[in-house]
N, C-alpha and C positions, 0 to 999 in steps of 0.2 A: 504494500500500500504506500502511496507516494507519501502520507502525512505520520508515517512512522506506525499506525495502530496492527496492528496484526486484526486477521478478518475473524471474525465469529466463527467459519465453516470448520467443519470435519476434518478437510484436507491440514488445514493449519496445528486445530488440537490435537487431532486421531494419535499424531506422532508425541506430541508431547503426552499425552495419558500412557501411550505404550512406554513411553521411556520410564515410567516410573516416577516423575515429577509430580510433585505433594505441594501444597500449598500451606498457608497458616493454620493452623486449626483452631477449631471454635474453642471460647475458651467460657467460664461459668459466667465471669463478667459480663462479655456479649451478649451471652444468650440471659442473663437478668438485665439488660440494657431494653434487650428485643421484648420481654416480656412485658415491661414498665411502658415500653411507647405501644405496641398490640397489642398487648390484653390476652384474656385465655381466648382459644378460638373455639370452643363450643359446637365443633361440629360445622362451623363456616370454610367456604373453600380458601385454600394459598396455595400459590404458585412459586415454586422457586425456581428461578432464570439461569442457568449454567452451574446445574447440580452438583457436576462433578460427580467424587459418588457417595454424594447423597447426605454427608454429614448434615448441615444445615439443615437439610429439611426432614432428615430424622427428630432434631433439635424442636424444627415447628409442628409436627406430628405430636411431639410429645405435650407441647403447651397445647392440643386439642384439637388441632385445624386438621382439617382434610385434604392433605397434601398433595398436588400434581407436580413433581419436577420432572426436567425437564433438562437436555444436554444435546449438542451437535456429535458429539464426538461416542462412539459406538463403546470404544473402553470403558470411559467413566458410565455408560447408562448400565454397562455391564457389573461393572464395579457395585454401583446404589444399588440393582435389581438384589446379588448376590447380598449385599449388605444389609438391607434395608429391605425384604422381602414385603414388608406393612404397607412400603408407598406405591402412589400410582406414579410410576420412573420411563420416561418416554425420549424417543430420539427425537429432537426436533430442533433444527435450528432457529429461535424466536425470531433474528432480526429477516428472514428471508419465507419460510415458510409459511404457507395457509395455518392461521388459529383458527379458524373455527372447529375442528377436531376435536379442541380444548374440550372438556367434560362441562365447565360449566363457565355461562355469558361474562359473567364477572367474580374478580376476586376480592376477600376483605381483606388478604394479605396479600404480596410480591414481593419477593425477596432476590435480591441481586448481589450477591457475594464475590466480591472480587472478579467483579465480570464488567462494569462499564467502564471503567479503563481501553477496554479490549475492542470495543464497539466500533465498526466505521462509521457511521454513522445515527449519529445519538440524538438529534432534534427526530428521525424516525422512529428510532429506536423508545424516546421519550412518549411519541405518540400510540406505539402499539402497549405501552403500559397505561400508559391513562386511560385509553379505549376499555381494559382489559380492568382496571380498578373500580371496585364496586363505591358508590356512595357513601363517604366515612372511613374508605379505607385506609390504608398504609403501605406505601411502596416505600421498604427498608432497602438500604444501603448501604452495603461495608468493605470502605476501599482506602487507599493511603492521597491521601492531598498534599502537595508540593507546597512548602514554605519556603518562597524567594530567597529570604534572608537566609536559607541552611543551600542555596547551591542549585543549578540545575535540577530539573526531576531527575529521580529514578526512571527506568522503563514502568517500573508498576504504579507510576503516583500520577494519579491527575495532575494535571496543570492547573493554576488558580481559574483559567476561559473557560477551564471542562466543568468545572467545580461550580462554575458561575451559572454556567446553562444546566446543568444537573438541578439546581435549587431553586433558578427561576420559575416562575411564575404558580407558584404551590401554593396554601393560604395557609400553610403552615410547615415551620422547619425544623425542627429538633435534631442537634448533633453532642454526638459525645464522643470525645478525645481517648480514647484506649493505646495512649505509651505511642503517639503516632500513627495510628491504626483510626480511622473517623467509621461510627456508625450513624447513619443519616436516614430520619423516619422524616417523611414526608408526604402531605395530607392534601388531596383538592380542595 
């Protein structure tokens, strides 16, 4: 990609999950973070955006919700199925493929775990979650944000532009600082 993002698709992850590459993992904190801004889920639906496999949305399964994640990359869906037998764990690339598939119209959760960094395109990508967020819901966020004064990003850090259209236009923003790690609940 000309603007440095690596693409959402298969071909990109498929290699990276076969390598063996692990990302952060959830840690009590977050997941009492995630609790405090969504609530128990009671049986409502959430969607988690680039599974992986499956941690996270074991995590939201267990605070109640009726879990559909969801992955480009055939590894990881393999990985959550084997892991996570409880969840609905689907191959699907969000930013390209048909949702309507989805189980259901809308969701009271969306979770995006270290996945909009990775996005080529995020003002779409923004649009098929907000389509996709039920009324009062919560599209959570957790990803590392670039602080100018510490130096160039990382490859994994937003940049302060990303950060800014990520947050725009919500009617509500809630973030909390985890050691450098930002989790970001955001509300229509």
């Amino acid at each position: 990609m000309t603007d440095g993002t690596a693409s959402m698709s298969a071909d990109h992850w498929e290699p990276v999950w076969q390598s063996g590459r692990r990302y952060r993992t959830i840690d009590d904190h977050e997941v009492r973070t995630l609790r405090r801004q969504a609530g128990l889920g009671a049986g409502r639906p959430a969607l988690d955006i680039g599974c992986g496999p499956g941690e996270l949305a074991a995590r939201v399964h267990r605070l109640g919700y009726r879990v559909t994640a969801v992955d480009c990359a055939p590894t990881a869906v393999a990985a959550a199925r084997r892991r996570h037998p409880e969840l609905d764990v689907r191959e699907l690339d969000f930013t390209t493929h048909d949702l309507t598939g989805l189980p259901d119209p809308a969701y009271a959760l969306i979770t995006c775990r270290l996945v909009f960094r990775w996005i080529p395109d995020k003002p779409a990508f923004l649009a098929r979650v907000r389509a996709l967020l039920a009324p009062g819901g919560v599209f959570w966020v957790g990803t590392s944000i670039n602080d100018p004064s510490r130096g160039a990003p990382h490859p994994w850090e937003l940049t302060p532009a990303d950060a800014e259209l990520l947050t725009a236009d919500w009617s509500r923003v809630d973030t909390e600082d985890l050691n450098g790690y930002q989790c970001l609940a955001l509300r229509p």
